[in-house]
C-alpha positions as CSV (number, residue, x, y, z in Angstrom):
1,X,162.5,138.7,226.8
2,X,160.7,141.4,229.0
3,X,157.3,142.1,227.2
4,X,153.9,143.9,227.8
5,X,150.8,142.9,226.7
6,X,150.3,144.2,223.6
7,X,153.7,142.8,222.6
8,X,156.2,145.9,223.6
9,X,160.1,144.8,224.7
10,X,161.2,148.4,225.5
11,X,160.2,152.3,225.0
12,X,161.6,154.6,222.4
13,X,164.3,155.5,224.7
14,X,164.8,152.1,225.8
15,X,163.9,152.8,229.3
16,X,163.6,149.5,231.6
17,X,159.8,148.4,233.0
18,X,160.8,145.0,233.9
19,X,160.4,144.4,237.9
20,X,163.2,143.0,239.8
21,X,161.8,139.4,240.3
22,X,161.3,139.1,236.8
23,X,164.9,140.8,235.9
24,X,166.4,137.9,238.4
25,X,164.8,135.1,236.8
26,X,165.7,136.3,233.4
27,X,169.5,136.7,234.4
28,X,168.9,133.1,235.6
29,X,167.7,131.7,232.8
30,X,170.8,133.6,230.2
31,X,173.3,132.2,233.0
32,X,172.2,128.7,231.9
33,X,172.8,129.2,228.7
34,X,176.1,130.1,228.7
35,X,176.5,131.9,225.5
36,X,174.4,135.4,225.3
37,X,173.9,136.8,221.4
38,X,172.0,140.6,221.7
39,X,171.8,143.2,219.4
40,X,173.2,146.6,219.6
41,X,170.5,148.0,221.4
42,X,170.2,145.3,224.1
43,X,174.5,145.8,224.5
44,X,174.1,149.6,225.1
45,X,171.3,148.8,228.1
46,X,173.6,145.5,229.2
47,X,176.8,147.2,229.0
48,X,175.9,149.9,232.0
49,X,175.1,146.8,234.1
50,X,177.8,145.7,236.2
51,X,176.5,142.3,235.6
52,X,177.7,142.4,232.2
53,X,179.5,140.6,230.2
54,X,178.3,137.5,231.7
55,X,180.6,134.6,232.4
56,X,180.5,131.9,228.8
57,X,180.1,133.6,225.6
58,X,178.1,137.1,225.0
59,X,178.2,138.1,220.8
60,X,177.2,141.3,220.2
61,X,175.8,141.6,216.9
62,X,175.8,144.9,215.2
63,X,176.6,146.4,211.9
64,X,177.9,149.9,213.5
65,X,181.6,150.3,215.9
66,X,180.7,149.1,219.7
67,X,182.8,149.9,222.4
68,X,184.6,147.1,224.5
69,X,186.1,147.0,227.5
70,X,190.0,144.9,226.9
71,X,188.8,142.5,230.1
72,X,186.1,141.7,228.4
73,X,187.8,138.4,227.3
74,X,184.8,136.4,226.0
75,X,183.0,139.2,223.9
76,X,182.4,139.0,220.5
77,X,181.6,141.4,218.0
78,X,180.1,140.5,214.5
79,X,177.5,141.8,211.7
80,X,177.3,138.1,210.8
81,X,173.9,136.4,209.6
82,X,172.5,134.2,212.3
83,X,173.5,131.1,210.6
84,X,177.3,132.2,210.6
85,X,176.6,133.2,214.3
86,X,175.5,129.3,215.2
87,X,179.3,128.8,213.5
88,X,180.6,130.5,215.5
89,X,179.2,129.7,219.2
90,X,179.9,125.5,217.9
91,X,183.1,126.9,216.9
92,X,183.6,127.7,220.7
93,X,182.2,124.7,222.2
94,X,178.8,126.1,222.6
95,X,176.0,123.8,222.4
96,X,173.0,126.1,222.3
97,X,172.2,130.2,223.3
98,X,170.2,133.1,224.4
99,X,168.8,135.5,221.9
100,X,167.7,138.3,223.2
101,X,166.1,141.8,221.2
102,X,163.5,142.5,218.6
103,X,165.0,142.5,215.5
104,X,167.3,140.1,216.5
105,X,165.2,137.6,217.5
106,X,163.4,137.7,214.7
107,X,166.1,136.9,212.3
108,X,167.5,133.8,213.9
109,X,163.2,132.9,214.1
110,X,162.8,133.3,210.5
111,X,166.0,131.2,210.1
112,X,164.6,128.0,212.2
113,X,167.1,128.7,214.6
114,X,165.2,129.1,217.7
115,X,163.9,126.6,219.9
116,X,162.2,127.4,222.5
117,X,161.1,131.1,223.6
118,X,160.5,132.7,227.1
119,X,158.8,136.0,227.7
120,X,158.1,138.1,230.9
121,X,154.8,139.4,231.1
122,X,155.2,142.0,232.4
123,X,151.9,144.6,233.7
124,X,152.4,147.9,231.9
125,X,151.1,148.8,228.6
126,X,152.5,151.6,226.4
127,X,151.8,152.6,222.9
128,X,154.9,153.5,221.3
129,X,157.9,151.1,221.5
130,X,160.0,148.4,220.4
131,X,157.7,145.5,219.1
132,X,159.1,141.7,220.4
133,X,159.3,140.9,216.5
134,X,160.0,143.4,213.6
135,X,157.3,143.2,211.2
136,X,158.6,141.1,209.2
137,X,156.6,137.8,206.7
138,X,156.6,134.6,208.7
139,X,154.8,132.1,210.9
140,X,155.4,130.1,214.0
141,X,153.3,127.8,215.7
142,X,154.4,127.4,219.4
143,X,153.6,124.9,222.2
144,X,153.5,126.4,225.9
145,X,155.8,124.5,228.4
146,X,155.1,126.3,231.3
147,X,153.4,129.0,232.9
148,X,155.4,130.5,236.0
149,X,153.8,133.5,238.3
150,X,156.3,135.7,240.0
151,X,153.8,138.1,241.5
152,X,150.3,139.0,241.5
153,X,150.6,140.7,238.2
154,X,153.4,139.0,236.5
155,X,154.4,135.8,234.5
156,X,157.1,133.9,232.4
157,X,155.5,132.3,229.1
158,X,157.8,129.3,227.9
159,X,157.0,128.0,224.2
160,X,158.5,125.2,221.9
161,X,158.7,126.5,218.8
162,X,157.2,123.3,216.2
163,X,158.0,124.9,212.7
């Protein structure tokens, strides 16, 4: 995920800050994943992409009616728990996935279900936003993999999550 220093993944109005290198490299990374799970709020910024929906599996999870395109073959939409989602990407001969958004991410956390994490540093800070995890009770201890510099101003944090 895109994040600023004081732990922001988007504005109020969900307006982008991420730069281009770091937009690349994170559209690398989801590619090899092959399955894409995002929340409502991430779909309605994906979805005006021409990049989207990417090629594997991209779930959509959201409690409310999304709008879908009939070519988009290998989109799912579900208000399952993350638990039934992990069904349902084995189900389809998935091995592993991307989470990506706040609240989101924070469930399947909770949950165990998340491995590793990677967040873009990126060098703006704002005061009002969308936190990278709701507040929500829970700990994780994390190990850092790597440390990768795209610019001057800008990073990729990769953890192991050990709990």
């Amino acid at each position: 995920m895109h994040i600023t220093p004081n732990g922001m993944i988007a504005r109020l109005d969900n307006g982008d800050f991420s730069s281009k290198l770091a937009r690349t490299d994170f559209l690398k990374t989801i590619k090899k994943y092959k399955v894409n799970v995002i929340g409502r709020n991430t779909f309605n910024v994906a979805s005006k992409s021409s990049g989207f929906p990417l090629g594997g599996l991209n779930i959509i999870v959201s409690r409310h009616k999304i709008r879908t395109k009939k070519e988009w073959k290998n989109v799912i939409v579900t208000d399952k728990n993350p638990k039934e989602i992990i069904k349902i990407i084995e189900s389809n001969g998935y091995k592993s996935a991307m989470v990506a958004g706040g609240a989101l991410a924070t469930s399947f956390l909770k949950e165990g279900l998340v491995n590793e994490l990677y967040l873009n540093v990126e060098p703006i800070v704002f005061g009002k936003g969308i936190p990278l995890f709701s507040s929500e009770n829970f700990e994780k201890k994390l190990k850092l993999l790597q440390v990768k510099k795209f610019s001057e101003n800008e990073v990729r944090l990769h953890y192991k999550v050990l709990n």
